[in-house]
N, C-alpha and C positions, 0 to 999 in steps of 0.2 A: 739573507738579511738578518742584523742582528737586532734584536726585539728592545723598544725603547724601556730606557732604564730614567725616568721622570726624577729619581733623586741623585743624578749624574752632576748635573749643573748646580745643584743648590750646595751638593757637597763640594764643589769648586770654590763658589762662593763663599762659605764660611773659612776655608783653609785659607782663600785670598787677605779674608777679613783679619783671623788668628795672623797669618803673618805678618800681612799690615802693624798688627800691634804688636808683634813680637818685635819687628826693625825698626818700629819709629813710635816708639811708646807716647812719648808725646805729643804727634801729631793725633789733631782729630780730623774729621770726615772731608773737613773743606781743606786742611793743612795737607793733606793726603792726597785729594785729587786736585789739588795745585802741584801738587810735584807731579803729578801722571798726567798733567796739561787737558783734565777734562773736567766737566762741570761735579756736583756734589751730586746730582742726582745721577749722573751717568755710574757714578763709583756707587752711589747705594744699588741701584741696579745690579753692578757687577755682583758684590756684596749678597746679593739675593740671588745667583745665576740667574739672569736674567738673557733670555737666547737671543733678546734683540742688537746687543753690545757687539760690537764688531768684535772678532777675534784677536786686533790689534791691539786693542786698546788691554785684552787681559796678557798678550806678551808683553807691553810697554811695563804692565804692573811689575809683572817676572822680572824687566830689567832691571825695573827699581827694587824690588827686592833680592836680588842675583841668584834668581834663580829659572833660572833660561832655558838649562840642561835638561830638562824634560821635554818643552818643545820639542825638540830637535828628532825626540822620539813618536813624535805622532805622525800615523799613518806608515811606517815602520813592520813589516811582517816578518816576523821572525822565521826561517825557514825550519820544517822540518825533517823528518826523515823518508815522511810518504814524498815531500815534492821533488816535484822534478828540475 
């Protein structure tokens, strides 16, 4: 088991945030989770990695910010040359 990493989520959160403002500079926090179809507090949450935020709601964000492509990669094992 891999040993928990407690600033995992919060650095989700702020790159969510950074991109938020980098794609939609003039939205703010209620302009933002109006587009992502969820309440203001739900996105500060995110914004904070907050573990109770369904996983959906931060790929919904990805979509809106087109950046999806990582997804796709979780849970993903890379093989290496010991496996079988």
């Amino acid at each position: 088991m891999l040993p928990e990493t407690p600033t995992t989520l919060p650095q989700l959160g702020q790159r969510l945030k950074a991109a938020r403002k980098a794609a939609f500079p003039m939205d703010d926090l209620n302009a933002f989770a109006l587009r992502l179809g969820v309440a203001r507090s739900t996105l500060q949450r995110m914004e904070q990695g907050d573990l109770s935020v369904a996983l959906s709601r931060y790929y919904r964000a990805a979509e809106l910010l087109d950046m999806t492509e990582g997804f796709h990669q979780l849970f993903v094992k890379e093989k290496s040359l010991f496996d079988d």
